[in-house]
N, C-alpha and C positions, 0 to 999 in steps of 0.2 A: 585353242588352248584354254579360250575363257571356257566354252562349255565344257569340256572336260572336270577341270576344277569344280564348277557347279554339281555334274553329275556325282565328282567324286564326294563333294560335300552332303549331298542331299543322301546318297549313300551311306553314306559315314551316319547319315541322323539318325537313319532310318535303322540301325545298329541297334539306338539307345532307345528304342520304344519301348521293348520288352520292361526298361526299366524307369518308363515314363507313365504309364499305363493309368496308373492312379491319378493322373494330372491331366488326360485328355479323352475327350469323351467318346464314351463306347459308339455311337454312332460313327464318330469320325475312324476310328479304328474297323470298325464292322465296314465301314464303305471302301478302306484301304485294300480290305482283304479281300472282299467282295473283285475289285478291280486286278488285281492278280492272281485272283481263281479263274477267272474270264480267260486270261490270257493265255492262261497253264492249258502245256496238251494233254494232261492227265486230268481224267475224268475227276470233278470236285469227289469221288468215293474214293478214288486211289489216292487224291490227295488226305483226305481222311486217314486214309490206312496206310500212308507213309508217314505221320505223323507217331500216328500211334505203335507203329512198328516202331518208331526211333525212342520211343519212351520205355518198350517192351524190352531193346534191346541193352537200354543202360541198366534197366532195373535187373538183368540176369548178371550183369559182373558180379562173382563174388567177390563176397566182403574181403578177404584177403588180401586180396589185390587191388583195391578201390583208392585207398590209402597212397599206393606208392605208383598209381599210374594218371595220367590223362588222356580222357576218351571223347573221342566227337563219333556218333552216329550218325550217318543220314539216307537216308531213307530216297530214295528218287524210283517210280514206280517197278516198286517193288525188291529192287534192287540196290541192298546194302554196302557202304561204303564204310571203312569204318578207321579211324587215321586217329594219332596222338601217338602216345608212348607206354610201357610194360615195363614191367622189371625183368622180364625172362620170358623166354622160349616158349615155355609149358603157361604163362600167363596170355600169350598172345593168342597158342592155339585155341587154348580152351574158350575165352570169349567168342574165339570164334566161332566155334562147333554151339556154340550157344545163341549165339546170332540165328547161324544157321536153322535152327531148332524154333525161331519165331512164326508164329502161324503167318503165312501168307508172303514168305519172305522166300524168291525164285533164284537170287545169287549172292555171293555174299565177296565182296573185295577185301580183304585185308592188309592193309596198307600199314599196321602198327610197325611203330620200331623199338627197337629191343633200347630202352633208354633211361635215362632220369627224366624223369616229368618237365615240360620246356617250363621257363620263364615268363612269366607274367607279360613282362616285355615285349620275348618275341611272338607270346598270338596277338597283342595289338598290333603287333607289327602285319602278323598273316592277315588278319582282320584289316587292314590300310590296304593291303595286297589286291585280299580280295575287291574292294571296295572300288579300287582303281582298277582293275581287271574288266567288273563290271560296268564303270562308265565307260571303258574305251569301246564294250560290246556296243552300250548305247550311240555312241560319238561315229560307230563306223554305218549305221545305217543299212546294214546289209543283213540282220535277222534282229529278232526281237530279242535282248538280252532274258526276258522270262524262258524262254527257249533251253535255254543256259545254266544249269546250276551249277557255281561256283564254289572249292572247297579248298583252302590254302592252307598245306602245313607243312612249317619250318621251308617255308620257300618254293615249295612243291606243290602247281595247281590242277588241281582234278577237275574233269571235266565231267557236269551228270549232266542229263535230257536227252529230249526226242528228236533227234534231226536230220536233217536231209543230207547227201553226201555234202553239197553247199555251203550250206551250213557247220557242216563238222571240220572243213577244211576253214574256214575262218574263222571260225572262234581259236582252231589251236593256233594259226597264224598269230593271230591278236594276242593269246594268250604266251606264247614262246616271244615275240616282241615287250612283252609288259616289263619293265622295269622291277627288279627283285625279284621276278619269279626267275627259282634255279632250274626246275624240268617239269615238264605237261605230261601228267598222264588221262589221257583222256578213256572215258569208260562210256562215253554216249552210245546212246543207240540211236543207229542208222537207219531209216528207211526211206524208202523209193519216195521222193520227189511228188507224188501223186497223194502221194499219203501224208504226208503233212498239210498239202492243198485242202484235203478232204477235211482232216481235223481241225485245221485254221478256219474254216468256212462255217462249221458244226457250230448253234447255237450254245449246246452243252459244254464242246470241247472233249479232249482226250483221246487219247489210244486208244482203238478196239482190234484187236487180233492184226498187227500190222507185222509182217516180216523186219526181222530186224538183226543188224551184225553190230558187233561195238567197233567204233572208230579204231585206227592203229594207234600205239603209244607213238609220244616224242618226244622227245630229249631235247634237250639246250645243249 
């Protein structure tokens, strides 16, 4: 229980960088990243171009709709996810078809809901979610929580990465036991046991042409 709490702590910090930045030094930041590009199965250039896919793809919401909605993109290789809230029907497709429209972007998930923009509240709330989601990946020792990308909204945790059947059965395990999470939908990609060996081993890291299915959805 104590590790847990630490994990979830150190998590939770690790949150507040983006707006800590000016206060700690680029070395120590450059080293952080460095160590979680290491570990990621996506080649550090797809990690690049998931990055910049997720900035391509806010920057197309029209302005119309910018206003009355909340958007999270993310990017996980190559493969868009894109969750928050819309005012309408016709606002949700269109980002999406716009999404889709980003160079170098293979799927696009649309998870939007047709809503009022959440409360302030409840993303710190998804953001604790997440946060504890990911120490219990850490706490259970059985894949590396980088493996993992986590994405919580309004209660609902999404599952991105590259994993082995193995691993896709426990993290949603983990993740359907997590306290506040209301339902798993997982969208990982799966491949053969040999091939995560392969790319865990790779000094560079990453996917290269690896057969792959997405995990089955689950429900709470």
């Amino acid at each position: 229980m104590q590790k847990t709490k630490l994990a979830v702590a150190v998590l939770a910090l690790a949150t507040l960088f983006p707006l800590l930045q000016g206060c700690v030094p680029a070395i120590i930041a450059g080293g952080a990243v460095g160590v979680m590009s290491a570990h990621d199965r996506r080649s550090t250039g797809v990690q690049a171009d998931d990055e910049t896919t997720e900035w391509k793809a806010a920057q197309r919401v029209p302005e119309k709709f910018k206003a009355f909605s909340h958007l999270n993109f993310t990017s996980y290789n190559h493969r868009v996810l894109i969750t928050g809230e819309v005012p309408s029907e016709e606002a949700k497709n269109i980002i999406g078809e716009q999404t889709r429209q980003v160079e170098g972007v293979k799927e696009v998930f649309n998870e939007v809901n047709i809503a009022a923009a959440s409360a302030l509240g409840n993303r710190s709330n998804d953001s604790y979610i997440t946060s504890k989601l990911k120490a219990r990946l850490v706490d259970s020792n059985q894949l590396s929580a980088n493996h993992v990308k986590v994405v919580t909204e309004n209660g609902v945790a999404y599952l991105m990465g590259i994993v082995n059947d193995r691993e896709a059965k426990v993290a949603i395990a983990i993740a359907r036991t997590t306290d506040g999470v209301r339902r798993v939908v997982s969208i990982m990609e799966v491949v053969a046991e040999a091939d995560t060996r392969r790319i865990d081993s790779s000094s560079v890291g990453g996917a290269r042409n690896v057969p792959a299915q997405t995990a089955p959805v689950e429900t709470r």
